[in-house]
N, C-alpha and C positions, 0 to 999 in steps of 0.2 A: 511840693515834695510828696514823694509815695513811701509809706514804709510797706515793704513785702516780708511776710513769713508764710514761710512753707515748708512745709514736711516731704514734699519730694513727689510722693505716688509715684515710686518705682514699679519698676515692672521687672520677676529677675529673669534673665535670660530664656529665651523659648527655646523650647527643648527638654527642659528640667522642669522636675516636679508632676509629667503628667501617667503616672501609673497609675492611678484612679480614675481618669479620665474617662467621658463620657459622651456620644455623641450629643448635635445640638437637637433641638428641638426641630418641627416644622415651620413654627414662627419663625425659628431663632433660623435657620437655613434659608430662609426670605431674606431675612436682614442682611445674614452674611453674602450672600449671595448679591443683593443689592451693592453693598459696600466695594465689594470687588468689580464690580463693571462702571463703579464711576467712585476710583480712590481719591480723586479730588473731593468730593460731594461727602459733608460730613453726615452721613446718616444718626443722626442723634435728635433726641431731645434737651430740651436746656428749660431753665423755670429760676425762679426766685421769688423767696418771702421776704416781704417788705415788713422789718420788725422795728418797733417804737416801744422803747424805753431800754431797762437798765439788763444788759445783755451780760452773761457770766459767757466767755468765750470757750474757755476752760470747761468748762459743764456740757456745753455743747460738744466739743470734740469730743466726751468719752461718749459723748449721747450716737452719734453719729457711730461712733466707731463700733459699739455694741449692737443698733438696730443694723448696723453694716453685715455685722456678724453672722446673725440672727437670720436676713433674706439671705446673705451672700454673694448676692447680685455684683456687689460696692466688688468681692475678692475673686471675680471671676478671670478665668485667664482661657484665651482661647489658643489653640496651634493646629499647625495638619499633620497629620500621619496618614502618609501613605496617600496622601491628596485629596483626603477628609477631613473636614475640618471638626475636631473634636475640643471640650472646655474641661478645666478643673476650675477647683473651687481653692484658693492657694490665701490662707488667713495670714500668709506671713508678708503681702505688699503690705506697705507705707499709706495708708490713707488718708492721713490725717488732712484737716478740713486747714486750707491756705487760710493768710488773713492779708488784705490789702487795705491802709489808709491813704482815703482820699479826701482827709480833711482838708488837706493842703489846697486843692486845687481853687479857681476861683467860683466854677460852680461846681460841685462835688457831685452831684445827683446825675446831673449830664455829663458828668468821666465817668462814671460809674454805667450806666446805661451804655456809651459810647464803648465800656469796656469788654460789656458785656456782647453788644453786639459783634464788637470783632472776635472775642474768644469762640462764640458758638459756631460759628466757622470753619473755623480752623479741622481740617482732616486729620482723621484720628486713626493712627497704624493698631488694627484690633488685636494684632500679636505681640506687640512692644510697647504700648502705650496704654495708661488707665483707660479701663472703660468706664470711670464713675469718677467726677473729678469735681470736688466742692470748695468755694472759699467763702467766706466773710468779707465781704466789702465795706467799711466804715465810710459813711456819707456824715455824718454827727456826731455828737456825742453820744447821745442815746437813742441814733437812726442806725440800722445793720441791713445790710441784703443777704439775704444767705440764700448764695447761687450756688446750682447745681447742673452740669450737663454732663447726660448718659447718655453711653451708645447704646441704641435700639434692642441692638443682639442680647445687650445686659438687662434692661427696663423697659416695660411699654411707660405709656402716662399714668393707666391707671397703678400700676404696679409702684412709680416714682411717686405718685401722692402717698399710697399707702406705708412706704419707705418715711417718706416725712413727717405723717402722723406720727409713726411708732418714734420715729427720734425726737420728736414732739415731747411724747407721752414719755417719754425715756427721762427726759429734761425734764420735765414737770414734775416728775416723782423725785427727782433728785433733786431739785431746789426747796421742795416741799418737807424734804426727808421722810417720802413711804414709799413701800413697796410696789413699783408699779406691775401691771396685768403680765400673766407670765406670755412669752414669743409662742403665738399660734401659726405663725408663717411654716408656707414647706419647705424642705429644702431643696434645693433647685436639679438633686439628681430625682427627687421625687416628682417634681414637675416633668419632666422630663417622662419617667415610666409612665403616670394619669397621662402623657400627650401620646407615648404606643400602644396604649390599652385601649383610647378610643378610635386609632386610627385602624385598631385591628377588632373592632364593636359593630353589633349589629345598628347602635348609634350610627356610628357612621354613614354605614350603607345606606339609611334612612336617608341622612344629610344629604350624601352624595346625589341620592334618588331624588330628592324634591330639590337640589339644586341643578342638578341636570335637566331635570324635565322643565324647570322655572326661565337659567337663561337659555335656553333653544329658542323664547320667543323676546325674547330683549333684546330689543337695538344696541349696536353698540351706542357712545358717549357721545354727546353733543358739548362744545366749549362756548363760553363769551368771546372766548381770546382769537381773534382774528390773522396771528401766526405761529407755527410751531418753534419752538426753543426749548432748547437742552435745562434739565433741573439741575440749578444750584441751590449750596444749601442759605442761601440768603432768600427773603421774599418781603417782597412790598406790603405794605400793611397801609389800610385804610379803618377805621374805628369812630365809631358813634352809639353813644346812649339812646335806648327806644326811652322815648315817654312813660311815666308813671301808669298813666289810664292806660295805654297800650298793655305793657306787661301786666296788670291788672285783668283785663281783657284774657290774654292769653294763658295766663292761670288757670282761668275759668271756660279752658277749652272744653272740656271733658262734658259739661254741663248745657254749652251754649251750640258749639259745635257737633256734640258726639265723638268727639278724637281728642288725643292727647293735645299736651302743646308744643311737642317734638313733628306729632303727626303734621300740623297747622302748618306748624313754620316750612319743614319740607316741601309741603303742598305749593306754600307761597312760594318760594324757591321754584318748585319744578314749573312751574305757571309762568315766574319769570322767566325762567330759561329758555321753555318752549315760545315764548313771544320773544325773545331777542335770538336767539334762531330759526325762527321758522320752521319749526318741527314739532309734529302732534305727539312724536313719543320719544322722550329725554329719558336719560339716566341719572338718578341723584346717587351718591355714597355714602355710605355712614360709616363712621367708626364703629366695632361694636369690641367688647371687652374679652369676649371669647371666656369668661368666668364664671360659670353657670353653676358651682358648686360653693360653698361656703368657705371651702378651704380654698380654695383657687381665689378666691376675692377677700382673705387676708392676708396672699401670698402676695411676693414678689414677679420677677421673672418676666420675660415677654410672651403674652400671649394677645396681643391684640389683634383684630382680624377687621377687613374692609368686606362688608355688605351691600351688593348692588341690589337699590331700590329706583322698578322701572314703573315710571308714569305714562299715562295716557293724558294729556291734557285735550278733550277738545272743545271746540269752542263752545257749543251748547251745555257745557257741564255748570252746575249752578259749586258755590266755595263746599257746601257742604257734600256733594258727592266725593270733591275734588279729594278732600280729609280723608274721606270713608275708604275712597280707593287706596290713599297713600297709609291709612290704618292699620289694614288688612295686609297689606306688604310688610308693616313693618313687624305683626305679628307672627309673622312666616320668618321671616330674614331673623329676628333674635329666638325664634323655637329652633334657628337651624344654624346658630352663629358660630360654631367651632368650624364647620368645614370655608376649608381659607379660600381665601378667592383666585390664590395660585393654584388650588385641587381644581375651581371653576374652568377654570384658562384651559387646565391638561384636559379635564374630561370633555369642553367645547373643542380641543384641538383634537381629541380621539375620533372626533364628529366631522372635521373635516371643516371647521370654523376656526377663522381668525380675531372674533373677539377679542377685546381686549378690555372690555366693562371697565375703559376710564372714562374720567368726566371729575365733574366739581365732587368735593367733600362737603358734606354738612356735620358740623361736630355740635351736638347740643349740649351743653355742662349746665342746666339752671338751678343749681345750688351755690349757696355762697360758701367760697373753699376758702374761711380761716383756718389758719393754724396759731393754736396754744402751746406756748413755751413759759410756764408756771404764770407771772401775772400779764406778760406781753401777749397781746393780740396782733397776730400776723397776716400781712395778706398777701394772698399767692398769686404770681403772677406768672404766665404760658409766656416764654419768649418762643420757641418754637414748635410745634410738634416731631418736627421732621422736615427733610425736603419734602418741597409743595412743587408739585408735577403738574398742575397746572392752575387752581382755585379752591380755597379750606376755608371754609364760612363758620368760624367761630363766634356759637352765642353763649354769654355766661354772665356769671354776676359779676363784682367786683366793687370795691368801696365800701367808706362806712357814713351814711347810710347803703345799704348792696342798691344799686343802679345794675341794669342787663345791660350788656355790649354788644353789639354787632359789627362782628371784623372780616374784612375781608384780606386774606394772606395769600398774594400773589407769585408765583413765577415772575420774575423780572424778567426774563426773555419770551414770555409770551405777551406780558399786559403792558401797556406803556403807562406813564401818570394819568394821563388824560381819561383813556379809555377805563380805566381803574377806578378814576373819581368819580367818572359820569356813572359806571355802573355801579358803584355804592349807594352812591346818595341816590337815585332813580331806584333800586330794590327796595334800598327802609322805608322809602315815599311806599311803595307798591305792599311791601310787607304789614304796613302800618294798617292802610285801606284793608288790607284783606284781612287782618284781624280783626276790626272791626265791622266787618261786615257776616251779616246773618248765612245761615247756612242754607237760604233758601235764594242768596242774592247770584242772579247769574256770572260769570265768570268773567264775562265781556265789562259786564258794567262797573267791577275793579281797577282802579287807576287807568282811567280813559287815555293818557299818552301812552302807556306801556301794550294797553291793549290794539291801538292805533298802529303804533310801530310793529306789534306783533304779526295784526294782518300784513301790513305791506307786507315783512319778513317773508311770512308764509307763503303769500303769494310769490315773493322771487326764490324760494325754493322749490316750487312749483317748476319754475321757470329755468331754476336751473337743472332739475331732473327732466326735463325738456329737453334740455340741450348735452345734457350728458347722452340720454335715449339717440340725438340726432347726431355728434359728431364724435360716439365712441369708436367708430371704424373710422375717423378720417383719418388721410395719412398727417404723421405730425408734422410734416416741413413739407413747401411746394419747391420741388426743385429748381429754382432759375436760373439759367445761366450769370454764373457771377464773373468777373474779373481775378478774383482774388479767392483762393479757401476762407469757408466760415471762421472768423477766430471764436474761442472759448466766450469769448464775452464783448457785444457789437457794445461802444461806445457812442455818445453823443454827438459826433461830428458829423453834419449833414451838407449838404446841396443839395440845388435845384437846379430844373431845366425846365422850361418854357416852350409851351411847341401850341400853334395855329390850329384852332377847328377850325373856322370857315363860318361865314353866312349861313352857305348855302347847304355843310354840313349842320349846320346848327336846325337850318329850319328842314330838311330829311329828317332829322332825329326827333323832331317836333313832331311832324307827319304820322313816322311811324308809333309813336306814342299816342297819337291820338287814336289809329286805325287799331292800336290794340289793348285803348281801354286803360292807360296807365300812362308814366311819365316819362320824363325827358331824362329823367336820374336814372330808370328802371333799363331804358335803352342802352344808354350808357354802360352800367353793370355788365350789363349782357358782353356789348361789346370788348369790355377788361376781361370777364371771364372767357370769351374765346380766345382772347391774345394770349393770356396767362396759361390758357391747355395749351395750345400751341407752342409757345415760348419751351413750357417744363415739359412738355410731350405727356399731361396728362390728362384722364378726364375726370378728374378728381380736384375741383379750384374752392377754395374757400377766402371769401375776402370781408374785411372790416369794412361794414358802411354804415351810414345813422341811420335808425329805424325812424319811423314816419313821425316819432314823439322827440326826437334828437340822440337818444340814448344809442351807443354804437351796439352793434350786434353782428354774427357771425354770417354770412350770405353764401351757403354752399351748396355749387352747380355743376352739374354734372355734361360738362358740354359733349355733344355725340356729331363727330364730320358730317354723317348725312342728314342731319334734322336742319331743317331750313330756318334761317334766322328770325323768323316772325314766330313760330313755334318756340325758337327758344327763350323768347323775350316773355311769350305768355309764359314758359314753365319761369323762367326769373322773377315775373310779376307774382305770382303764387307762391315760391321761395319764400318773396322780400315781407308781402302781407304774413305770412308764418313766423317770420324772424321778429317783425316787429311787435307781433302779438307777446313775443315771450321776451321783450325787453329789460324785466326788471330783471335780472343779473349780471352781478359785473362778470370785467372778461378774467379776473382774479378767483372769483366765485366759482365760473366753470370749470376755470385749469388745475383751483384744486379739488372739486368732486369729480375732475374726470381723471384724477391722480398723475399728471402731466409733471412730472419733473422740473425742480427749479434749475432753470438755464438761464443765463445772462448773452446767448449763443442768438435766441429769436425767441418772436413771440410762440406759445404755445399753440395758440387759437387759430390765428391767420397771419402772413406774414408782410401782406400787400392791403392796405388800407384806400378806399376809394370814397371820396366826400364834394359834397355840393359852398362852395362858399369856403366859409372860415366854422363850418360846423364842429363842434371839438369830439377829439379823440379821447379814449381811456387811459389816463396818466397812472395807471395801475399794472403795469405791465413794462414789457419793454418794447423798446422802438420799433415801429416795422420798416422793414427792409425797404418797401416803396409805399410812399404815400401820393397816389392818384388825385390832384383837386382841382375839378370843375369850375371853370368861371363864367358864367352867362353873362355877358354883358355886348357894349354894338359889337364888338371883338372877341366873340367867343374862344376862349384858350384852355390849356390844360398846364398846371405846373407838376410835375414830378420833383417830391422829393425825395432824396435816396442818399443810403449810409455812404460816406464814401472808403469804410474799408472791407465794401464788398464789388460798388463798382466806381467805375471811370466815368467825366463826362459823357465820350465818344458813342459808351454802351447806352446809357441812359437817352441819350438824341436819338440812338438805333428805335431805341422800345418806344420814345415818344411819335417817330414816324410811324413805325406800324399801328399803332395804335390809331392816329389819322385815317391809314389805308386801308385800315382796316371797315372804320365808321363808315367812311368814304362808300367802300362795296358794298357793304351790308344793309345799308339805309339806303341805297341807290337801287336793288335788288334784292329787298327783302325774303325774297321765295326761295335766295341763292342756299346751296347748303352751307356752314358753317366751315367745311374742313374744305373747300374751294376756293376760298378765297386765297388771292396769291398772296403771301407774306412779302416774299422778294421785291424790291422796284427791280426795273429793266437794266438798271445801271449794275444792281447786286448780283445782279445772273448771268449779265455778261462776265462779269468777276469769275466768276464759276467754270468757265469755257477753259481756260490754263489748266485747272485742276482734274479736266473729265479725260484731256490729250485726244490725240488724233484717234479716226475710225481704227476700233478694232481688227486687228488683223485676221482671217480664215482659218483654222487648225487644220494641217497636214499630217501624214502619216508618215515616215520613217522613209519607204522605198520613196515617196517622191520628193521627199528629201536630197536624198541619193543621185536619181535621174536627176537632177536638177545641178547637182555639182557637179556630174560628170559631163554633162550640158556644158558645164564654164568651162572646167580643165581636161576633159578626156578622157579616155578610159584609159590613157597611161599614165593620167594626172598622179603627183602622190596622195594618196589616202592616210596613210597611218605609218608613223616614224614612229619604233619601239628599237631606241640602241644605234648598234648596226644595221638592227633587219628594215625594210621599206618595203610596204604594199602598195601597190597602183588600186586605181577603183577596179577597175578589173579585176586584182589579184583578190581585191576584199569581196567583190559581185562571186567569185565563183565561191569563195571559202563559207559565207555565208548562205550561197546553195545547197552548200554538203552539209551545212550544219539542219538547213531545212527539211533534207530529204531524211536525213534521219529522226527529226520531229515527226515528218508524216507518215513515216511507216509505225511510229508507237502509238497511229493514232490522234494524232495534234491536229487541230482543223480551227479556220478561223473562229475566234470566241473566245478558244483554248487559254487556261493559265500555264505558264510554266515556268517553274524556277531553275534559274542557272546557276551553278556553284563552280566560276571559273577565276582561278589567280589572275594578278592584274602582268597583261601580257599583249601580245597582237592578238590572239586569240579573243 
């Protein structure tokens, strides 16, 4: 059984009450802003103190309801005028703090958690609904949760702890019976004038000035997460204690390193990052509090802002450079922390850049966040910060004795389990090493798997900025003649067709591979890529084949009608050596650095696949349209596989014979040009003879048109019926003379244009 009590947190009608009204802040215009482009996605925060022992509920509601008062934050009310969205400050909602018993259940701690989870989800209408919404959860008799979820626009985190202390402190005086410290918080229209005072300060312009000039040279964001997906407000959570010595260790950065233990841990981070992407310069983000005054950090309000900190990792860097570099950023990024990272965005888009400085968040909290409620010691727990857009690396204390946590807070549409757990547990392994390691130990020599993987990494970024460089102008589809229109999305249903090389084709293709230095597979190539320009009429062919290591790669040739096919098989051999040099990346990897559109339509890269054996293709993609496989054996053959809802048997035995006919000329006559060789057999040509019709006939002129009918009928033949009236050719030969002679006296002479403007008549 559940008992619920609730006081409501009404909201009164929008509309009313806002003649005080006041725009939001710059923060607070992020959040709202956010909120409305994705109403599903609850833009909030949420939290809970874990409290043990003897709880006065009663004491608390007045406690909450006065520090409510006090920020205002708890009575804010938002609406639009005039399609601005402006807040009041309305002390007359209903706040009061819910209570739920869940003693009843059979385990009460996991309803509880379980409850919490599905509340902070929940979308929250910023015009009609609390924005600050608390209850009491009873797990015991003398166990309390006292949860709390704010929407953003109303509370950052830091703003929501300090919110807690003060109802803390509120409660503590009250049970105690003394006077507690009087409310130094501002009030939120004040927040509000300190956030237009600085955005119209020569502060600013500073800010603006050293962050403009700052990200000009920042990459954008590098991800772990291996696909793009939409933020919801839920996220996977993975969580682990560092070791005593470890945090011990990184206490004593300052001393052992030269850099904080914020700085260290970044550093580890952007180290990992840059080795599980393969990239020398990563973007890390931090939270920073945006508080730089005394009174701003016992306020309430949102002002929290995201700081992009850009590393250079390279490999020769020893741990302590690494610190140094990421030091020094960090001391720039909090001299400069009010200008938000939406001002970043506008003034890189005034620049003609699409930045976007996302990437992971690293949030450092290394203090242990009790809360006091007179003899109860409480402990505060983060369920959310917010939707997590793609990776939030929270490190903080927690427990009693305090233990340090390492969480990682995922996007579920970007991270799967797997990929989530490997990269957990492989960072703390890596974080661990690099805290303890000296700041003179090279970089490389930190967590040998991580740096292993890194290289390979790196190198197929390499590889794949190769191939972006090599097939940024290919066309995206090879046209072929299909049977059918492309559908939106080619399905799995395949066939094959089987068609004869020959002996004797087989050992030509041997021949010419050996007169030019390379293989039977290379010949081969060559041959596909002339049929395939042919076939699409272009000279633009790209095709899937294994590189010389097995790894498929893209094979793009530019076949030309008059280059002789020994020549083209040398430019193929020099292709195929280039392609397979730069094998490490998938065909996944290229189509998305070469921003190719996801289509379920064909593959991005190439759409005709050509392989020796049973060598495997990229199951990372979608199907190609024809798959070419070579078989050397006493029987040398070729099987085509092909989708069948683009073609027909009938087409596919067309393409497997020319293909034959093709090898056939080409290896028979290698000197031959490529655009000579006949496609057609004799039989397909003759086919063509219906369609061309008999010799064209001679073009005549009008007068011997004439003689030639008066030839059949006479010159008393009739000519032209209008009505009654009847001309003989005769009659029409003379009227047509008079009409000439008056042409030639204005002038008129063969060549002549002239227009006649006569009703429809004998005339």
């Amino acid at each position: 059984m559940r008992a619920v009590t609730t006081g409501g947190s009404q909201v009164p009608p929008t509309g009313t009450g806002f003649d005080n009204s006041f725009p939001l802040s710059s923060a607070q215009r992020g959040m709202w802003f956010a909120q409305q482009l994705a109403p599903d996605v609850a833009v909030c925060i949420a939290q809970y103190v874990d409290l043990r022992g003897p709880l006065d509920i009663a004491v608390l509601q007045e406690a909450s309801a006065r520090a409510g008062h006090e920020f205002q934050s708890a009575y804010l009310r938002l609406a639009q005028i005039d399609g601005e969205p402006v807040q009041t400050v309305d002390h007359g909602i209903d706040q009061s703090v819910h209570y739920l018993d869940l003693r009843g259940e059979d385990d009460p701690m996991a309803s509880a958690l379980a409850w919490i989870d599905e509340n902070y989800v929940k979308p929250v209408d910023m015009e009609n609904d609390p924005l600050v919404d608390s209850w009491i959860l009873q797990v015991e008799d003398e166990r309390n949760l006292w949860y709390s979820k704010i929407h953003h626009v109303a509370l950052d985190g830091y703003g929501a702890m300090t919110l807690v202390q003060r109802t803390a402190a509120l409660y503590t005086a009250a049970v105690e019976n003394v006077e507690p410290e009087p409310n130094k918080a501002a009030e939120l229209r004040r927040l509000y004038d300190l956030d237009q005072e600085y955005r119209t300060s020569t502060r600013f312009e500073t800010d603006k000035e050293y962050w403009t000039s700052r990200a000009a040279g920042i990459h954008d964001g590098a991800t772990l997460s291996n696909t793009p997906g939409r933020t919801i407000a839920a996220s996977k959570l993975r969580s682990v204690a560092l070791p005593d010595d470890v945090v011990t260790e990184l206490e004593a950065s300052d001393s052992t390193k030269g850099g904080t233990a914020a700085a260290v841990f970044i550093a580890a981070f952007g180290c990992y990052l840059s080795r599980m992407t393969g990239r020398e310069d990563v973007l890390v983000n931090i939270p920073v509090s945006a508080r730089t005054t005394a009174l701003l950090r016992r306020s309430g309000g949102m002002l929290v802002n995201v700081a992009p900190i850009p590393m250079r990792v390279s490999e020769k860097a020893t741990v302590g450079e690494l610190v140094q570099q990421v030091q020094l950023e960090l001391m720039g990024a909090l001299r400069h922390q009010r200008f938000s990272i939406e001002d970043i965005r506008r003034e890189l888009a005034a620049t003609g850049s699409d930045k976007q400085l996302a990437g992971p968040m690293v949030n450092m909290m290394l203090f242990h966040q009790q809360i006091q409620l007179g003899s109860i010691v409480g402990e505060f727990n983060i369920v959310t910060s917010g939707p997590v857009e793609d990776l939030l690396v929270n490190v903080y204390q927690s427990g009693t004795p305090a233990r340090t946590f390492v969480d990682f807070r995922a996007n579920p549409n970007r991270y799967d389990d797997n990929d989530l757990t490997t990269h957990h547990s492989s960072f703390v392994d890596m974080v661990t090493e690099f805290i303890a390691s000296g700041p003179d130990v090279p970089v490389l020599q930190v967590h040998p798997d991580s740096a292993l993987e890194g290289r390979r990494r790196r190198r197929a970024a390499a590889h794949v900025a190769h191939w972006v460089d090599r097939l940024a102008d290919a066309p995206d589809l090879l046209a072929l003649p299909t049977d059918r229109p492309r559908p939106s999305r080619i399905g799995h249903v395949r066939a094959s067709h089987e068609v004869a090389l020959g002996s004797a084709a087989w050992d030509a293709v041997s021949r010419l591979a050996d007169d030019s230095s390379t293989t039977p597979f290379v010949v081969l190539e060559s041959a596909v890529a002339v049929l395939l320009s042919r076939l699409a009429s272009t000279d633009d062919v790209s095709i899937a084949v294994p590189s010389g290591r097995g790894e498929t790669v893209v094979l793009r040739t530019r076949p030309d009608g008059r280059q002789s096919f020994s020549d083209f098989v040398g430019t193929t051999a020099a292709e195929f050596v280039d392609a397979s040099a730069h094998a490490d990346a998938t065909f996944a990897e290229i189509a998305r650095a070469l921003g190719s559109a996801e289509t379920g339509s064909h593959n991005p890269l190439a759409q005709v696949a050509l392989r020796f054996g049973e060598s495997p293709l990229p199951r990372d993609g979608i199907d190609f349209d024809l798959v070419v496989t070579v078989h050397e054996s006493e029987s040398p053959h070729v099987v085509i596989d092909y989708a069948t809802e683009l073609f027909d048997a009938g087409s596919v035995a067309q393409i497997g014979r020319r293909l034959v006919r093709i090898v056939d000329a080409l290896t028979s006559d290698p000197q031959r040009a490529v655009g000579d060789v006949e496609l057609l057999s004799t039989a397909e040509r003759a086919r063509l003879a219906p369609v061309r019709g008999p010799r064209s006939v001679a073009g005549v002129v009008l007068p011997e048109l004439l003689a030639g009918a008066v030839g059949v009928a006479g010159v008393g033949g009739v000519a032209v019926v209008s009505g009654s009236r009847v001309l003989s050719y005769g009659e029409l030969d003379a009227a047509s003379s008079r009409v000439a002679r008056v042409l030639m006296s204005c002038g008129v002479g063969p060549g002549s244009f002239v227009a006649l403007a006569l009703s429809r008549s004998v005339e």
